[in-house]
C-alpha positions, 0 to 999 in steps of 0.5 A, spaced: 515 145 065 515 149 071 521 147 076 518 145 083 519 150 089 522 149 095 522 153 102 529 152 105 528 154 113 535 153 117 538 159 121 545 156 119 546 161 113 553 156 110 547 150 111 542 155 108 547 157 102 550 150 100 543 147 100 539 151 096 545 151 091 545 144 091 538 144 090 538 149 085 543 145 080 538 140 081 533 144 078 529 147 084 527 154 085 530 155 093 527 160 097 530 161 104 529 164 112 533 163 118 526 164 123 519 164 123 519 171 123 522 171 115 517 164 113 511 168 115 512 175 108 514 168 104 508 165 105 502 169 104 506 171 096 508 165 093 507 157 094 512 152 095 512 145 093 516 142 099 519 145 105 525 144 109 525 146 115 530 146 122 527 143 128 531 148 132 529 156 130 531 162 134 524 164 135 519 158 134 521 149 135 519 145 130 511 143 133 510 150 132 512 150 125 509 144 122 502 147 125 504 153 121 506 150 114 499 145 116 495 151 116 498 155 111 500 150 105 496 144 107 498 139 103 505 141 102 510 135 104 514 138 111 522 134 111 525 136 118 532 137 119 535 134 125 541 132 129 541 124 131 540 126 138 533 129 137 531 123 132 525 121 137 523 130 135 522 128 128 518 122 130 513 125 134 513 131 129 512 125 123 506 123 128 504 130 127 504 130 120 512 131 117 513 128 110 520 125 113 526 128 117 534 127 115 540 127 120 545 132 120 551 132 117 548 132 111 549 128 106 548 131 098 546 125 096 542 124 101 537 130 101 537 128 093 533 123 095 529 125 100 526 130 095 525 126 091 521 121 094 517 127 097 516 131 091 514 123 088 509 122 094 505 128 092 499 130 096 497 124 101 490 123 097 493 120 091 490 114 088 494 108 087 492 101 083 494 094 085 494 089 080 489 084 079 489 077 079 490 074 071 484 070 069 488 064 071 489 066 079 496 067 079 499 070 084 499 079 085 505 081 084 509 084 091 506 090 093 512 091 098 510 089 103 515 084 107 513 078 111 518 077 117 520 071 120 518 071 128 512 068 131 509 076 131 511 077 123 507 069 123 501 071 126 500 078 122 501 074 115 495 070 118 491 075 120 491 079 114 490 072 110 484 072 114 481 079 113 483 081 105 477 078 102 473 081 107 469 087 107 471 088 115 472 095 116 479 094 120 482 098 124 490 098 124 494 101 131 501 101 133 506 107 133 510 111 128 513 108 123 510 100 124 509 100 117 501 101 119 500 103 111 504 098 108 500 093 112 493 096 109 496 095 102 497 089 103 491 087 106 487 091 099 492 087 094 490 080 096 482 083 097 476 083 092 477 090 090 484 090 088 484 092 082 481 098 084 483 104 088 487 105 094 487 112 096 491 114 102 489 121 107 494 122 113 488 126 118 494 127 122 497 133 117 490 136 115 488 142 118 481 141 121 477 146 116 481 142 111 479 135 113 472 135 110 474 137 103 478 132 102 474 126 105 468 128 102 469 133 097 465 141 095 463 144 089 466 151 087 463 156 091 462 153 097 467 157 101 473 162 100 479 159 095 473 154 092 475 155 085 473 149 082 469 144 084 473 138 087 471 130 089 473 128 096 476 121 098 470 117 098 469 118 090 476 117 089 476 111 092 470 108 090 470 101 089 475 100 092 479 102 099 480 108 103 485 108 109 485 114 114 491 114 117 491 118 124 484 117 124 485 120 132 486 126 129 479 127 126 475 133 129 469 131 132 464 135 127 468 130 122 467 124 126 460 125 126 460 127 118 464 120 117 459 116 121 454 118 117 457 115 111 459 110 113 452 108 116 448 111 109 453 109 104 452 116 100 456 122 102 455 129 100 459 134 098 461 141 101 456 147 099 452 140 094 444 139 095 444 132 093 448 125 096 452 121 092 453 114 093 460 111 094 463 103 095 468 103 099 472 099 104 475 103 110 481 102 114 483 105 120 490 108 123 492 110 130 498 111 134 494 112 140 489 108 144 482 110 142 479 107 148 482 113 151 480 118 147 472 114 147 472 114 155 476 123 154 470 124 150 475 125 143 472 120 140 466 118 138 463 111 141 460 109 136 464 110 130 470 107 134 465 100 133 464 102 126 471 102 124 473 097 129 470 090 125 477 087 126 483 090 129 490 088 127 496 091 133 504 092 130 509 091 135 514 096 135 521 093 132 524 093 138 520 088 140 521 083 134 529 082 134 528 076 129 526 081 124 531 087 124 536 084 120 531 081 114 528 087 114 535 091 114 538 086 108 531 089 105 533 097 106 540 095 104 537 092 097 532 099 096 537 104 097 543 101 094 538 100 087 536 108 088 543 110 089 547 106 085 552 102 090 555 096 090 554 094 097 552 087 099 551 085 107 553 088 114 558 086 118 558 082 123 559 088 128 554 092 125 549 087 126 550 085 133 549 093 134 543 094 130 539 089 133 541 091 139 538 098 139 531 100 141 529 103 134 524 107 137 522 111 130 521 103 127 522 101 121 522 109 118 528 109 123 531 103 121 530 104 114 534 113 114 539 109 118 541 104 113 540 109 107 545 114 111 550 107 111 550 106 103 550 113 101 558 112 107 559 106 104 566 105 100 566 097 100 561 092 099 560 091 106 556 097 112 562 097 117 561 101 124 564 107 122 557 108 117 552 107 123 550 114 126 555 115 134 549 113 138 549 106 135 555 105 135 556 108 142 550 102 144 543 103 145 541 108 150 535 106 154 529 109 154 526 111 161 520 106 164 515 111 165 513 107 172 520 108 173 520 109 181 522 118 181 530 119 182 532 123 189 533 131 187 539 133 185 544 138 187 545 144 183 552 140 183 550 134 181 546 137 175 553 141 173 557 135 173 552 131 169 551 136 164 560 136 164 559 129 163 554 129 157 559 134 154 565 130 156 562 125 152 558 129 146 566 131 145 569 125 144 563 121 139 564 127 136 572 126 135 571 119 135 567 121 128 571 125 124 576 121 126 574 114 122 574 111 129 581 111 130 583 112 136 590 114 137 588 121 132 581 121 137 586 121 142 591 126 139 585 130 137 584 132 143 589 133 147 589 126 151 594 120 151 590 114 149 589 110 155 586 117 159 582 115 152 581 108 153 579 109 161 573 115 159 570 110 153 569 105 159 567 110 164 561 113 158 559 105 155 563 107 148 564 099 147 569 101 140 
């Protein structure tokens, strides 16, 4: 069996060249390049199976990069290497379409697993089957989907009892990483149509030219690179559901070929003469507001009333605290399984700072935090020396936008901030690759511990 390929793109040559040995011994074939410039040769000769890429490159940033890999290998899952600092990047760059991002340092294990999950998931149109009900109505197994505890998490769990045995066309809103897809497939397991397909396509990661084949399919010849013919998503899921995840995302002639299908039941290939009639349920995702986009002229009116039967809107994790640790004892259990640790709970401390930390890429989030910790681990229980810096430093708020604007600042004061960020940068750093020990950070750094103790205070590092 061929080995999968995988184009590595990092301008730090020693990431470059311990990755891809890494990766090799596991099997893959590596291929690399430290900028844009060398990506492009690569693309047009050979085709790859994943990429990895650095969100900071010499000659391009990250969003013109996954543009270039959405367009040139569509379809193809695209893993974001970032710093903790910039996670907030490689959210809005899985809002765009990334697979998934991992956080420096890096961690062999840890890539190991996100490649495989990655190369696991496949495109983004593979079909997956629910178990039926046995014919004495038991229950379904468990999908994965996890019920929360606080008044929201209570509230959702009624809705989606509510709306399953319907054949309501739902639309599902709530930022990156909510777990919008986790939801739909919950909704599908307890329906009528569970034991039939549920096929997921993310609008967010196809190129506009793409979008049509993948939702409704051509026929061989029908346009360049149309080799063979090729049924769409309409006919894959037939029978059963079909969630559109980014669904803002849509180009509007698609928009328009959308709503004809779902007002006519019947869908057309690209380049075929005649219609095909498809049974399918819809679901809708979004992270934006598609009464924005309606009143912009972005989004059709009508096919918003057409996907908007029902709607269900999840609320960001920061705004449901009483869930936080259930669902981070749930993370702890999955990653201490795939990556074969014995590790059991959280202290007390690291709870206190979890739940405190605004989470702004969610339970994804949440989720790569809790891996990373594992994979630290080397006793039964997550201590604060295995949460990334910034929260163990406490959780840094982000700006209100109708925060009233700051006064202008000096050229002196905007040198003293950028010196006091670095100040603070240097001693996390420290901090750190000290195990959080405070006389070997002080002596690390030159200082004595109390001048040590006075700058922890004076930056809010509540050790």
């Amino acid at each position: 069996m061929a080995s999968t390929k995988i184009l590595l793109v990092d301008d730090d040559q020693d990431i470059c060249l311990l990755l891809s040995r890494f990766l090799e011994k596991k099997g893959h074939t590596v291929l690399t390049a430290g900028r844009k410039a060398a990506v492009l040769p690569l693309l047009k000769g050979e085709r790859f199976d994943l990429v990895l890429c650095d969100h900071r490159l010499p000659d391009a940033d990250s969003l013109e990069m996954l543009e270039l890999f959405r367009n040139e290998l569509p379809g193809v899952p695209v893993i974001v290497i970032t710093g903790y600092s910039d996670v907030r990047t490689a959210v809005e760059l899985m809002r765009k379409g990334a697979r998934d991002y991992v956080v420096k340092p890096l961690y062999p294990d840890d890539i190991a697993l996100r490649v495989e999950d990655a190369l696991s998931s496949g495109t983004s149109t593979a079909p997956t089957s629910a178990p039926a009900k046995s014919p004495g109505g038991e229950a379904r197994p468990s999908s994965g989907f996890v019920h929360g505890t606080g008044a929201f998490a209570h509230q959702l769990a009624k809705h989606i009892k509510l709306v399953a045995p319907t054949d309501l066309s739902l639309l599902i809103t709530g930022e990156t990483g909510t777990g919008k897809e986790y939801v739909a497939k919950e909704i599908h397991r307890l329906g009528d149509r569970a034991d039939k397909p549920f096929v997921a396509l993310d609008c967010g990661a196809l190129p506009t030219e793409l979008a049509g084949s993948e939702l409704f399919g051509h026929v061989k010849g029908s346009f360049t690179g149309a080799l063979h013919d090729k049924a769409g998503c309409f006919q894959m899921a037939d029978g059963g559901t079909l969630f559109l995840d980014e669904i803002g995302n849509l180009s509007y002639e698609n928009q328009v070929k959308l709503l004809r299908v779902l007002q006519e039941r019947r869908v057309r290939r690209i380049g075929d003469t005649k219609d095909h009639p498809v049974d399918v349920r819809i679901i809708a995702a979004t992270n934006e507001d598609l009464q924005v986009a309606v009143a912009e002229g972005r989004f059709r009116e009508d096919l918003y009333h057409r996907l908007h039967e029902f709607d269900i809107k999840l609320l960001p994790l920061r705004e449901r605290k009483d869930d936080i640790m259930l669902y981070a004892e749930h993370f702890l259990k999955l990653a201490a399984a795939r990556l074969g640790r014995t590790v059991e709970g959280f202290a007390p401390d690291v709870a206190e700072r979890l739940v405190a930390h605004p989470w702004y890429g969610n339970l994804r989030e949440l989720n790569n935090v809790i891996k990373r910790a594992v994979l630290l681990s080397s006793g039964p229980t997550i201590g604060l020396e295995q949460l990334p810096m910034e929260i163990i430093a406490g959780a840094v708020r982000r700006p209100s936008p109708t925060a009233a604007m700051p006064p202008i600042a000096s050229a002196d004061d905007d040198l003293r901030a950028v010196a006091q960020q670095a100040e603070k940068q240097a001693i996390l750093t420290a901090l750190e690759r000290n195990g959080f020990n405070k006389s070997r950070t002080a002596e690390m750094l030159n200082i004595d511990r109390k001048t040590l103790y006075n700058k922890l205070k004076v930056f809010g590092i509540d050790l």
